[in-house]
The first five atom37 places (N, CA, C, CB, O) and aatype in JSON, in Angstrom:
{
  "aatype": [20, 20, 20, 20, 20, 20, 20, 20, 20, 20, 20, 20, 20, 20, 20, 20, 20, 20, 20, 20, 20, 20, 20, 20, 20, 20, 20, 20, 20, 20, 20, 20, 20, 20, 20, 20, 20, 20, 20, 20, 20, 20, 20, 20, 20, 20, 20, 20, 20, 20, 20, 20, 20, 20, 20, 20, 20, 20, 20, 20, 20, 20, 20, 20, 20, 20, 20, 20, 20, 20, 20, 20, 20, 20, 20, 20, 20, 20, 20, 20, 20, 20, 20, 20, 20, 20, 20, 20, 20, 20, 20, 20, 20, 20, 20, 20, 20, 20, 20, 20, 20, 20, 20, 20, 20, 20, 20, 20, 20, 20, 20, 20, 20, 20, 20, 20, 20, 20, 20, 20, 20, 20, 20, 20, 20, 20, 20],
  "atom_mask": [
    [1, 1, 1, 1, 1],
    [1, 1, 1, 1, 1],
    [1, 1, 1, 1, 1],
    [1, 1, 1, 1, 1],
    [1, 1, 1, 1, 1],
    [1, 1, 1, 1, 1],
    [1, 1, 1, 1, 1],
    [1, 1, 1, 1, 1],
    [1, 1, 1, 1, 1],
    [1, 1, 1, 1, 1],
    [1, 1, 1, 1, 1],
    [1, 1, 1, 1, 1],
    [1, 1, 1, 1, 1],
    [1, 1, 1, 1, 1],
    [1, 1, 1, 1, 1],
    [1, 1, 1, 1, 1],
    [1, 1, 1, 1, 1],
    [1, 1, 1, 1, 1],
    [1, 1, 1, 1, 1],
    [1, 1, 1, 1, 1],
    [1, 1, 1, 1, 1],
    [1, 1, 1, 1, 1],
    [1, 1, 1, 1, 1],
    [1, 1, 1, 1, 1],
    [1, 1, 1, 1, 1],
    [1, 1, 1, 1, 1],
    [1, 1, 1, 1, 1],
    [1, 1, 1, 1, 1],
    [1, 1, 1, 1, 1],
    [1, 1, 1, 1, 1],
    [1, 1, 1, 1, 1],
    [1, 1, 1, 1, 1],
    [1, 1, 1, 1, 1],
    [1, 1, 1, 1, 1],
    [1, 1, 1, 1, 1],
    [1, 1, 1, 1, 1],
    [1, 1, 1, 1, 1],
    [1, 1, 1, 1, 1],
    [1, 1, 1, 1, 1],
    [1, 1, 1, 1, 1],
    [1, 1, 1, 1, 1],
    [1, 1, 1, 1, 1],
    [1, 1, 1, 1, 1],
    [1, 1, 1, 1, 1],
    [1, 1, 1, 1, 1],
    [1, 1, 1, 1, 1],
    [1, 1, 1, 1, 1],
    [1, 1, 1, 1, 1],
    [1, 1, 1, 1, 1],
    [1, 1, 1, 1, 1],
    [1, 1, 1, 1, 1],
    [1, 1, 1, 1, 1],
    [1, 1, 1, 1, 1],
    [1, 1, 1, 1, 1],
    [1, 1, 1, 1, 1],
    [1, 1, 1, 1, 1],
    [1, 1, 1, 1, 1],
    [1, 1, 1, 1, 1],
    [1, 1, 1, 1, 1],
    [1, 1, 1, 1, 1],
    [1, 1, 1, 1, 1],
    [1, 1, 1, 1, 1],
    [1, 1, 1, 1, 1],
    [1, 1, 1, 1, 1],
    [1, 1, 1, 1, 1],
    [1, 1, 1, 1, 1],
    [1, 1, 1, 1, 1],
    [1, 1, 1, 1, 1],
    [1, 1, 1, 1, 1],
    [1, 1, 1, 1, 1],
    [1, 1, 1, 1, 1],
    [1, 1, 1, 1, 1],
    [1, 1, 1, 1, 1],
    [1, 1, 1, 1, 1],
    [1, 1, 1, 1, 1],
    [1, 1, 1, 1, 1],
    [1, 1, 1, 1, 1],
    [1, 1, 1, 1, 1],
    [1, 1, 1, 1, 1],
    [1, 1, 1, 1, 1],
    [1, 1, 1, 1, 1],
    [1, 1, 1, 1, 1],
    [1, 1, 1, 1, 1],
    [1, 1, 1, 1, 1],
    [1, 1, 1, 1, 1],
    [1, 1, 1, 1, 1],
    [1, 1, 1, 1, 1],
    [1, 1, 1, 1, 1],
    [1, 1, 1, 1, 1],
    [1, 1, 1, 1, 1],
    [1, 1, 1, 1, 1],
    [1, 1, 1, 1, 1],
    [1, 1, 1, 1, 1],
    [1, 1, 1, 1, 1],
    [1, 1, 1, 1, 1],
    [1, 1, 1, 1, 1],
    [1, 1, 1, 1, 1],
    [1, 1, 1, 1, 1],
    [1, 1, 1, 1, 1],
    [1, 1, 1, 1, 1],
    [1, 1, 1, 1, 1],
    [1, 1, 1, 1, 1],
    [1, 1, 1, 1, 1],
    [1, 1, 1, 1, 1],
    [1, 1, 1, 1, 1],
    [1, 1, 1, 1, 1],
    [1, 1, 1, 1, 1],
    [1, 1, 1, 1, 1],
    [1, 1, 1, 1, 1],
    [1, 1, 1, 1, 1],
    [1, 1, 1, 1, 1],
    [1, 1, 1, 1, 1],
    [1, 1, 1, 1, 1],
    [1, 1, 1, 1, 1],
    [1, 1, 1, 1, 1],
    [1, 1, 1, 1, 1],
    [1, 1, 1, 1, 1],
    [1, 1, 1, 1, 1],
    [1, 1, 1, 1, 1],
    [1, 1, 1, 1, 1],
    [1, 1, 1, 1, 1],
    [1, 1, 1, 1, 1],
    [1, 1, 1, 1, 1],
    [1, 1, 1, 1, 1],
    [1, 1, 1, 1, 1],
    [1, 1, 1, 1, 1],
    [1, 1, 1, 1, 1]
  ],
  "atom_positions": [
    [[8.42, -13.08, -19.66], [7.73, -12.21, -18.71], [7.53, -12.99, -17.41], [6.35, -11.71, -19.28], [6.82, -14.0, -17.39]],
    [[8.21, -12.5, -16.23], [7.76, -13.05, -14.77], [6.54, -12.69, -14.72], [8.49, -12.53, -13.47], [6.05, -11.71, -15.27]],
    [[5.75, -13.85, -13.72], [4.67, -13.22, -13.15], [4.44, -13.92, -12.05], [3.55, -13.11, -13.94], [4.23, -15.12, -11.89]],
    [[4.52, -12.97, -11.25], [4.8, -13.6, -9.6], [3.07, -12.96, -8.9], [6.75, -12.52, -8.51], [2.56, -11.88, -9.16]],
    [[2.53, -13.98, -8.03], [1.21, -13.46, -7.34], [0.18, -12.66, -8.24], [1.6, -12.49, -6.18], [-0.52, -11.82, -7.67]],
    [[0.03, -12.88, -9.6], [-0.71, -12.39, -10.6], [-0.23, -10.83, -11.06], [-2.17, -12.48, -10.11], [-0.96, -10.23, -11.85]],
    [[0.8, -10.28, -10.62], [1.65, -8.86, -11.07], [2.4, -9.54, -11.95], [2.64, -7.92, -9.89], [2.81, -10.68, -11.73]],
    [[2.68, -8.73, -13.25], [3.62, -9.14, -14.23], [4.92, -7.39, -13.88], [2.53, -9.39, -16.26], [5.03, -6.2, -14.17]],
    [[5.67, -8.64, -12.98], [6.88, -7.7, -12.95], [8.15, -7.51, -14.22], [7.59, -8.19, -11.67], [8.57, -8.32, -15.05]],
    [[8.54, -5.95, -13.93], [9.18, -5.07, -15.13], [10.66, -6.5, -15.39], [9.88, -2.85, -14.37], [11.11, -7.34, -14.61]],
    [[10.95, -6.23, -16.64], [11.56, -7.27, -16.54], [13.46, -6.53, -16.75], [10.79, -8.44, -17.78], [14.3, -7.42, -16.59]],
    [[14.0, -5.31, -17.03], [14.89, -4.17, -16.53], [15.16, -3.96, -15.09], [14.35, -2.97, -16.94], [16.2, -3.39, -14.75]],
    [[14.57, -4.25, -14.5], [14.74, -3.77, -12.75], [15.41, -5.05, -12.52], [13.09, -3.48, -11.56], [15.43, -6.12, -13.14]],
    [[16.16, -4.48, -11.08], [16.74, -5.58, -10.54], [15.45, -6.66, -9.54], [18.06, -4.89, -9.57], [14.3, -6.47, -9.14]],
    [[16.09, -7.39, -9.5], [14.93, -8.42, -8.37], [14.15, -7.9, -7.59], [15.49, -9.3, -7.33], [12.93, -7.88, -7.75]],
    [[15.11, -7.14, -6.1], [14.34, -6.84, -5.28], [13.81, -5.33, -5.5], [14.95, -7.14, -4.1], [13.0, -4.71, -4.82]],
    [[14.39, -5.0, -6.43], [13.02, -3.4, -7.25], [11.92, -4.2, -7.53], [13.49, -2.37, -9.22], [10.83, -3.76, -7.16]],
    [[11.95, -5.33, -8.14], [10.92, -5.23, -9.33], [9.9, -6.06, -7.9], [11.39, -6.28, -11.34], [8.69, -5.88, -7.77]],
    [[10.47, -6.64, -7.3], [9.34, -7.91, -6.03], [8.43, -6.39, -5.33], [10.83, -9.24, -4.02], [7.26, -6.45, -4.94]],
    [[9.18, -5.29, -5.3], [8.06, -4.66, -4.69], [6.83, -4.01, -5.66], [8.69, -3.57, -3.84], [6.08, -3.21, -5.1]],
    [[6.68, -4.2, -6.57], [5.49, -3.56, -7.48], [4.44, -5.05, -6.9], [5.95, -3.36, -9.73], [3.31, -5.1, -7.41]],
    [[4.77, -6.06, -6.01], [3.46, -6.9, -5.63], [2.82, -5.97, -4.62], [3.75, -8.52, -4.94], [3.66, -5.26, -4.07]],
    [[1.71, -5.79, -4.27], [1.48, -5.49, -3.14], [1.51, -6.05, -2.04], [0.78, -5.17, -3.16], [1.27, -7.26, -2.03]],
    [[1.81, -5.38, -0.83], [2.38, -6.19, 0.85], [3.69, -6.68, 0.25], [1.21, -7.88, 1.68], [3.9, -7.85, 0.58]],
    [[4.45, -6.28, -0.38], [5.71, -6.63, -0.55], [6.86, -5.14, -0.56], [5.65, -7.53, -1.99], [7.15, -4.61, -1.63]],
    [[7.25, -4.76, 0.39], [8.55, -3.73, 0.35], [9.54, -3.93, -0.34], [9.18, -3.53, 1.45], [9.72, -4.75, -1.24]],
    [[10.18, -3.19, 0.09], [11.88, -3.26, -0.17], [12.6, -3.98, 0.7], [12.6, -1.95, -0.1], [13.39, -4.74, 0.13]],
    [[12.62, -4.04, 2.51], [13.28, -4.69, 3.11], [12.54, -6.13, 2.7], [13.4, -4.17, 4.52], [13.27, -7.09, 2.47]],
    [[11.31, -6.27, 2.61], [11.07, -7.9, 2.33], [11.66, -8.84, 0.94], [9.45, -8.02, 2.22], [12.13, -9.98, 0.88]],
    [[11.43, -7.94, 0.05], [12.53, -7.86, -1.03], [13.47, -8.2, -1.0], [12.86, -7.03, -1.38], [13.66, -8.94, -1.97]],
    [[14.3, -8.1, -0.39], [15.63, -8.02, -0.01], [15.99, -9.6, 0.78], [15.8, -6.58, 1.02], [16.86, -10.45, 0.57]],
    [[14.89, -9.51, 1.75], [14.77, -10.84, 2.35], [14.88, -11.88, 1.74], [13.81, -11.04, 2.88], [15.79, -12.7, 1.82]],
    [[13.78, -11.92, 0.95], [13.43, -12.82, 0.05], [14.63, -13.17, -0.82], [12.31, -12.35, -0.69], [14.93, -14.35, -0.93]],
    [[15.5, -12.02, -1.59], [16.85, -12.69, -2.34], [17.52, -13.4, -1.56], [17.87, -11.77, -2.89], [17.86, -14.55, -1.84]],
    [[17.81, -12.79, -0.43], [18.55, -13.47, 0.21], [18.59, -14.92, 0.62], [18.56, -12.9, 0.96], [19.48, -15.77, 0.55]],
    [[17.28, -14.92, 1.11], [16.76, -16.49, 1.76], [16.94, -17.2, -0.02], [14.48, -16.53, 2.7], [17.49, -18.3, -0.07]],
    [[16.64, -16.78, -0.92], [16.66, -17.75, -2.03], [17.99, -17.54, -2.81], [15.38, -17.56, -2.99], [18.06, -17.68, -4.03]],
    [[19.06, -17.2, -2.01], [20.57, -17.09, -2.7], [20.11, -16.41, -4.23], [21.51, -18.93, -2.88], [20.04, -17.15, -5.22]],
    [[19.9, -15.42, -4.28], [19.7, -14.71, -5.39], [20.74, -13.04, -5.23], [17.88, -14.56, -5.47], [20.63, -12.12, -4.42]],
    [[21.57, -13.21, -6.23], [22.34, -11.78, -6.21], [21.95, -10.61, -6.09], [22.92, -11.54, -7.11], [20.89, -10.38, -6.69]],
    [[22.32, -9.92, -5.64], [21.94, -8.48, -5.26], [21.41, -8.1, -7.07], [23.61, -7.34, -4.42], [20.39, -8.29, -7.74]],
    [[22.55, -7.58, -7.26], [22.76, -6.76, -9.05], [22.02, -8.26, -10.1], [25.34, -6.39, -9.68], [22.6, -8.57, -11.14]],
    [[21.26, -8.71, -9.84], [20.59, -10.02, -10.87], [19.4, -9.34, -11.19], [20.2, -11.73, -10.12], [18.68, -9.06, -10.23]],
    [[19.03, -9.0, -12.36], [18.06, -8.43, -13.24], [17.26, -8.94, -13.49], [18.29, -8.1, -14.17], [17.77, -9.89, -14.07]],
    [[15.59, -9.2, -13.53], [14.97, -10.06, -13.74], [14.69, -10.88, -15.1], [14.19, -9.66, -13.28], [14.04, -11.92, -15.09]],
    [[15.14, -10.44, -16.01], [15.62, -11.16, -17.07], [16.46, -11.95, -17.34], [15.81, -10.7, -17.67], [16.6, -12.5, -18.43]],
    [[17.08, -12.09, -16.45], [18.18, -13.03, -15.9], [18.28, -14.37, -14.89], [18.87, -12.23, -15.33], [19.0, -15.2, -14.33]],
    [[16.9, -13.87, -15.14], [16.56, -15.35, -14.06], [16.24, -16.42, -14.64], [15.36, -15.3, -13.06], [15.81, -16.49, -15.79]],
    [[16.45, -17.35, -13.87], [16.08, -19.08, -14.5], [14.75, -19.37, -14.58], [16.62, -20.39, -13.52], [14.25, -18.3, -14.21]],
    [[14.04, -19.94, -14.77], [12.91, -20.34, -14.89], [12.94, -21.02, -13.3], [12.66, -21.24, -16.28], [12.06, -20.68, -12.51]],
    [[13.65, -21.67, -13.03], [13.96, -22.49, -11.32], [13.87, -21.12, -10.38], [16.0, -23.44, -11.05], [12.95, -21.07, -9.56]],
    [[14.61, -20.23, -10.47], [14.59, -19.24, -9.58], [12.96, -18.65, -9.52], [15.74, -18.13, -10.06], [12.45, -18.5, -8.4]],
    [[12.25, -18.36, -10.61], [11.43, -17.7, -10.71], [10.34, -18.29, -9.94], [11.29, -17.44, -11.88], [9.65, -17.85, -9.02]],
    [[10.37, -19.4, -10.56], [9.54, -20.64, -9.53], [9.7, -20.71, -8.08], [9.99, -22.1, -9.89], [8.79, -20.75, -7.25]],
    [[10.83, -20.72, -7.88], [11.09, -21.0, -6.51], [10.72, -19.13, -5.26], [13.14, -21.69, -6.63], [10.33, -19.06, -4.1]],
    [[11.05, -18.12, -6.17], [10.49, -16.66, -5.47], [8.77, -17.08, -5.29], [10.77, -14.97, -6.76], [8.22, -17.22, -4.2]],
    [[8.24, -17.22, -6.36], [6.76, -17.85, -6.23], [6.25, -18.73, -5.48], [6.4, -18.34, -7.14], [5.02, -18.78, -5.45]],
    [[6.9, -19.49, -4.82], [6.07, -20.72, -3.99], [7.0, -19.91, -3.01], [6.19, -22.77, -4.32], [6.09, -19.95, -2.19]],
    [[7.96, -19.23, -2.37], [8.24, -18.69, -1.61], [7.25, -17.48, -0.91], [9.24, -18.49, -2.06], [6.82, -17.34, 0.23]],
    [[7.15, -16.91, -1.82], [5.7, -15.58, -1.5], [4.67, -16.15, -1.13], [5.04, -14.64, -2.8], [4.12, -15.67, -0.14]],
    [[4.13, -17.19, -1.71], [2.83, -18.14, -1.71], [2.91, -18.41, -0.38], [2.78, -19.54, -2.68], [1.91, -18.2, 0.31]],
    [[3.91, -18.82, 0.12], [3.84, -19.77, 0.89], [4.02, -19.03, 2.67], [5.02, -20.85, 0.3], [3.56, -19.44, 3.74]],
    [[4.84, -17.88, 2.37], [5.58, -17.1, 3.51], [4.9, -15.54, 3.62], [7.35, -17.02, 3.13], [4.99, -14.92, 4.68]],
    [[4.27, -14.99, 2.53], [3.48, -13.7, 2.73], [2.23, -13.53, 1.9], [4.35, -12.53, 2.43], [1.95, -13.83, 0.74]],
    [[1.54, -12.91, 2.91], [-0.07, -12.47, 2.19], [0.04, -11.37, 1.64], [-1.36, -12.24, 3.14], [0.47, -10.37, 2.2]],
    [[-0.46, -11.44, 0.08], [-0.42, -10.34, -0.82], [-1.46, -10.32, -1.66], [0.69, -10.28, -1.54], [-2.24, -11.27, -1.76]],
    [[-1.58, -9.07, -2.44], [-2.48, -8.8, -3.42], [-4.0, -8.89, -2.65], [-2.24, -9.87, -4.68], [-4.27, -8.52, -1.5]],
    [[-4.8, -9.44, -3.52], [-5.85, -10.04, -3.06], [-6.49, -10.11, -1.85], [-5.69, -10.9, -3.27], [-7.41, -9.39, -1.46]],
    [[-5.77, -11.35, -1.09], [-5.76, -11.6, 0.56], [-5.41, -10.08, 0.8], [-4.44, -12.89, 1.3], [-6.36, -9.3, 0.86]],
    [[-4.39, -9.68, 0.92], [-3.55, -8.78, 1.83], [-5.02, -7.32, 1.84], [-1.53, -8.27, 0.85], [-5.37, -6.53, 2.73]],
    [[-5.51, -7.54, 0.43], [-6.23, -6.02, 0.12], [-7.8, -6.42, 0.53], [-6.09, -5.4, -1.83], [-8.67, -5.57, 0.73]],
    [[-8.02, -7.92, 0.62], [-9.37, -8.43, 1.32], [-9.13, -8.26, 3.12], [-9.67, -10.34, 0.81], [-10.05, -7.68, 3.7]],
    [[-8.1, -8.67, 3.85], [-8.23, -8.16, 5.03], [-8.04, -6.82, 5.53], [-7.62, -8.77, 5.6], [-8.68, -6.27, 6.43]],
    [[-7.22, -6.42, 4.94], [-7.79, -4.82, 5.43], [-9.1, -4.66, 5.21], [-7.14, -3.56, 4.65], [-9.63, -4.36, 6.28]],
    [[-10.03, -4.72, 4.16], [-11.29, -3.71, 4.0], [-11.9, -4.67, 5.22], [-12.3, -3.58, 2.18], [-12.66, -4.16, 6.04]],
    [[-11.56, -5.99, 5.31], [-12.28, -6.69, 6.43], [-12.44, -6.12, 7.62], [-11.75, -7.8, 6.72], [-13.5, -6.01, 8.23]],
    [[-10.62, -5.49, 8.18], [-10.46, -5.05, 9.28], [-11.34, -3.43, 9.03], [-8.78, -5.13, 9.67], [-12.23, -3.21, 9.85]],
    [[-11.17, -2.7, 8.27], [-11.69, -1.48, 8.4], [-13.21, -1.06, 8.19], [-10.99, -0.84, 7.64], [-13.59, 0.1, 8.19]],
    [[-14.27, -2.55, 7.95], [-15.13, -2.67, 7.56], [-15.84, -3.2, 9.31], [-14.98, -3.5, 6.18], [-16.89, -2.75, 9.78]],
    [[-15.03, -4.09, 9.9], [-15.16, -4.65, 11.62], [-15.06, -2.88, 12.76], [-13.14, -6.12, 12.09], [-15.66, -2.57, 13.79]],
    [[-14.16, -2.19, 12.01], [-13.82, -0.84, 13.25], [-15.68, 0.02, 12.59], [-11.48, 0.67, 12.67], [-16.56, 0.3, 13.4]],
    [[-15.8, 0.2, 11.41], [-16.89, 1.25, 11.08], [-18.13, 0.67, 11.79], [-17.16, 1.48, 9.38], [-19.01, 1.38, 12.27]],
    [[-18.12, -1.14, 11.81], [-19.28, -2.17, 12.63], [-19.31, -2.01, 13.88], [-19.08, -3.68, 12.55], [-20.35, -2.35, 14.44]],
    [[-18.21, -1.43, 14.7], [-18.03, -1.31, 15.81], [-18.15, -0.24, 16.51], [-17.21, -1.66, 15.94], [-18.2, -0.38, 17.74]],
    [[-18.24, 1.16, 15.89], [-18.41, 2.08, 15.88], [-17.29, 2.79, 16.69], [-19.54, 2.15, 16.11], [-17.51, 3.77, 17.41]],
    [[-16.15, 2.25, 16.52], [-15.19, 3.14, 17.21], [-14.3, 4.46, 16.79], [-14.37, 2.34, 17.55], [-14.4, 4.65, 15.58]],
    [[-13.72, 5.14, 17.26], [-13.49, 6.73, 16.73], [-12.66, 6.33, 15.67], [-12.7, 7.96, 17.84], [-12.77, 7.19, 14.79]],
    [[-11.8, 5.34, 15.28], [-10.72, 4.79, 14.21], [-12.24, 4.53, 13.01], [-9.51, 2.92, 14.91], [-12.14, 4.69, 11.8]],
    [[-13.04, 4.27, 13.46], [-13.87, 3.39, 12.5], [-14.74, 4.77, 11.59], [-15.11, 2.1, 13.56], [-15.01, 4.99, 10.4]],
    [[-14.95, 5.4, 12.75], [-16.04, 6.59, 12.4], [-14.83, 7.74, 11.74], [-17.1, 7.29, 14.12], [-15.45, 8.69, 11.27]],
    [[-13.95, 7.85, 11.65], [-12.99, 8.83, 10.95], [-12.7, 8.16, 9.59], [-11.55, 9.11, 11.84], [-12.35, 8.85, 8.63]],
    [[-12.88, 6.36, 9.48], [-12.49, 5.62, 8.59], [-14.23, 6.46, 7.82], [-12.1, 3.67, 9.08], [-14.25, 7.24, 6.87]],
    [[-15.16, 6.08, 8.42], [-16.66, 6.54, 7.94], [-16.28, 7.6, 7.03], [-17.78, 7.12, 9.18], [-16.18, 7.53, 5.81]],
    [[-16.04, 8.7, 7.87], [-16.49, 10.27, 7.06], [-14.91, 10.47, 6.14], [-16.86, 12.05, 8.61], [-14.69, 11.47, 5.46]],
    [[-13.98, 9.39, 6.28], [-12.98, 10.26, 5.12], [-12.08, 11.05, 5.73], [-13.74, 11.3, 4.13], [-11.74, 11.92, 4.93]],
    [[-11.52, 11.18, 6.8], [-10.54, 11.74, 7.42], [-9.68, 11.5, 8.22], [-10.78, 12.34, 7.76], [-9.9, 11.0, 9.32]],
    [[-8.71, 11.78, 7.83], [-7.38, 11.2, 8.66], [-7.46, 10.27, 10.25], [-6.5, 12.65, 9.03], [-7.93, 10.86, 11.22]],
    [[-6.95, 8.71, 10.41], [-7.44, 7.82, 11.17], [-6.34, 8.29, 12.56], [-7.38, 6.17, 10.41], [-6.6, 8.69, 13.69]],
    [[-5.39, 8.11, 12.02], [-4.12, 8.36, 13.02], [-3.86, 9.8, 13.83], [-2.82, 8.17, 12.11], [-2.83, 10.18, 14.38]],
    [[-4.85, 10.33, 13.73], [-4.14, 11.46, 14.69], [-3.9, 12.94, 14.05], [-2.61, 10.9, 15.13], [-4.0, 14.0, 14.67]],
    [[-3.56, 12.77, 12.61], [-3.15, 14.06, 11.94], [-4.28, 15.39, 12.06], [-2.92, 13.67, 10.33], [-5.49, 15.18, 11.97]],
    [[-3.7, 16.78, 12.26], [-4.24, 17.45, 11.8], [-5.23, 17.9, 10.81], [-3.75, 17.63, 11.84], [-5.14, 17.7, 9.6]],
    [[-6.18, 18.54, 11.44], [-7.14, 18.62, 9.81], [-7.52, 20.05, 9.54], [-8.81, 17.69, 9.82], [-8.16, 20.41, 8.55]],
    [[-7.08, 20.82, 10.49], [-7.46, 22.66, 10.33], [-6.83, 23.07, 9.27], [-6.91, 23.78, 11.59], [-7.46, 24.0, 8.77]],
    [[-5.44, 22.71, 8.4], [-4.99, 23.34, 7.99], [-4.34, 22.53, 6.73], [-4.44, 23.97, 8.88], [-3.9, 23.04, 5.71]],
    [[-4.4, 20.77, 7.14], [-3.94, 20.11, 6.17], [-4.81, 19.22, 5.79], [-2.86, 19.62, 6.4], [-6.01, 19.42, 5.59]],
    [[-3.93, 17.72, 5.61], [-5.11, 16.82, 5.05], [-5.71, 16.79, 4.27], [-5.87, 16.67, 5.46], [-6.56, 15.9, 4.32]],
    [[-5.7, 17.45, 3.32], [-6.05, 17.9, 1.78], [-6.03, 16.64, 1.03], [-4.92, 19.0, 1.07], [-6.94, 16.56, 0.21]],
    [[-5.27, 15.68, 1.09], [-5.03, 14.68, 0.16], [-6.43, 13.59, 0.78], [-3.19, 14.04, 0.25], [-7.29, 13.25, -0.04]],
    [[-6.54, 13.12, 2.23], [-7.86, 12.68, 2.5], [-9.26, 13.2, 2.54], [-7.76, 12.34, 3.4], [-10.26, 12.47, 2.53]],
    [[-9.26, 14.54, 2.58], [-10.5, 15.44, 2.86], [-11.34, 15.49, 0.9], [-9.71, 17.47, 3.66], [-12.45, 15.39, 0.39]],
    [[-9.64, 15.74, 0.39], [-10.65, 16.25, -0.84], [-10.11, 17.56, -1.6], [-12.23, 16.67, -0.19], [-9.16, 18.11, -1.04]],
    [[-10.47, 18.01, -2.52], [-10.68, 19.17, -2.84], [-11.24, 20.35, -1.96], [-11.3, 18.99, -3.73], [-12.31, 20.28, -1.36]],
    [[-10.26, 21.61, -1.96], [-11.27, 22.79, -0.73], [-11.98, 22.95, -1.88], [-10.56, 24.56, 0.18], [-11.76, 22.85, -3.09]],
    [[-13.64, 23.42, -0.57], [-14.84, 23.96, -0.94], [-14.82, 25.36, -0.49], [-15.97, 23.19, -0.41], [-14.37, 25.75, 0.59]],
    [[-15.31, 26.01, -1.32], [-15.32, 27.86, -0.66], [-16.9, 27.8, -0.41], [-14.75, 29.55, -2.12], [-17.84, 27.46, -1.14]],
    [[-16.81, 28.26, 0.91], [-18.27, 28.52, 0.95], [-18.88, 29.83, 0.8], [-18.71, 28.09, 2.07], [-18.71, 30.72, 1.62]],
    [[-19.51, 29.94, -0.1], [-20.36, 30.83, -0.71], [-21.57, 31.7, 0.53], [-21.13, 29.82, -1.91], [-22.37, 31.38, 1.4]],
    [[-20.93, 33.15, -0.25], [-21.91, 34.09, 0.71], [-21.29, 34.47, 2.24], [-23.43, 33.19, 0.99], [-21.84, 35.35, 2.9]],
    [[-20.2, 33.81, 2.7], [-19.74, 34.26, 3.8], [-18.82, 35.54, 4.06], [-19.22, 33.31, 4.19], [-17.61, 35.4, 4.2]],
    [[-19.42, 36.77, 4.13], [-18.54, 37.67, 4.13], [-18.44, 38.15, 5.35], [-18.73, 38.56, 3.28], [-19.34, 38.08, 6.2]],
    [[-17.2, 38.73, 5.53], [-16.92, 39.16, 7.46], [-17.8, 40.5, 7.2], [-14.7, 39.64, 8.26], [-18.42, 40.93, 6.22]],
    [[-17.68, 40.78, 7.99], [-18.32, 42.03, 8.39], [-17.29, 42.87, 9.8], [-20.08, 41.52, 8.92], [-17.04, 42.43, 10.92]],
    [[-17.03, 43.71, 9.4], [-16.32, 44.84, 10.54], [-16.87, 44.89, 11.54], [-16.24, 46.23, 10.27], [-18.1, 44.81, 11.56]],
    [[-16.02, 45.05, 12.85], [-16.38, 44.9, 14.1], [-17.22, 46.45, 14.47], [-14.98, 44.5, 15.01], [-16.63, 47.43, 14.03]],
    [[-18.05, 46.61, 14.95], [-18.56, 47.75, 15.54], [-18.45, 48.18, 16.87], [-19.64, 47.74, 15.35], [-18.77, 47.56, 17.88]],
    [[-17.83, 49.61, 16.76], [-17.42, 49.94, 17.97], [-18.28, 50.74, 18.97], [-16.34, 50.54, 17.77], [-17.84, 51.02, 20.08]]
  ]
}
């Protein structure tokens, strides 16, 4: 069993599949990473040396912030915008979309579950 940055990666996937189940780790970095460590495209992680495995590990360690770190500075950074009170910070506050998106009609996945509000019935216009 690999275990790279405290993730125990799938050991069926190829390399740069399996390097992205770390977190702060993609696919193009993935990719990087074989490369810079002469590691084959189609090389399965069960197939690796004990040297290789070692050597992806003090490579990550050493060249990208992940897991942990990576998931301690964000709340840092998004914890500094809510301290600061800026409109990124205060949308971070109430739970709704930071970047710009629409919220009349979408946003469902940050907002929540719809609420029906109870008792609101239209009433016909009078002429």
């Amino acid at each position: 069993m690999a275990r790279i940055a405290g993730i125990n990666i799938p050991q069926n996937k190829i390399v740069s599949i399996a390097l992205t189940y770390i977190h702060g780790i993609g696919l193009h970095s993935s990719k990087l990473i074989c490369k810079k460590l002469d590691i084959p495209n189609n090389t399965r992680v069960n197939q690796l040396t004990e040297d290789q495995v070692l050597k992806i590990r003090e490579f990550i360690d050493q060249n990208h912030k992940v897991e942990g770190d990576l998931r301690r500075q964000i709340s840092i950074n998004i914890k500094r915008l809510v301290d600061l009170a800026t409109y990124r910070g205060s949308r971070h506050k109430k739970k709704l979309p930071v970047r710009g998106q629409r919220t009349h009609c979408n946003a469902r996945t940050r907002k929540g579950k719809a609420i029906a509000i109870a008792g609101k019935k239209l009433t016909p216009l009078k002429k």
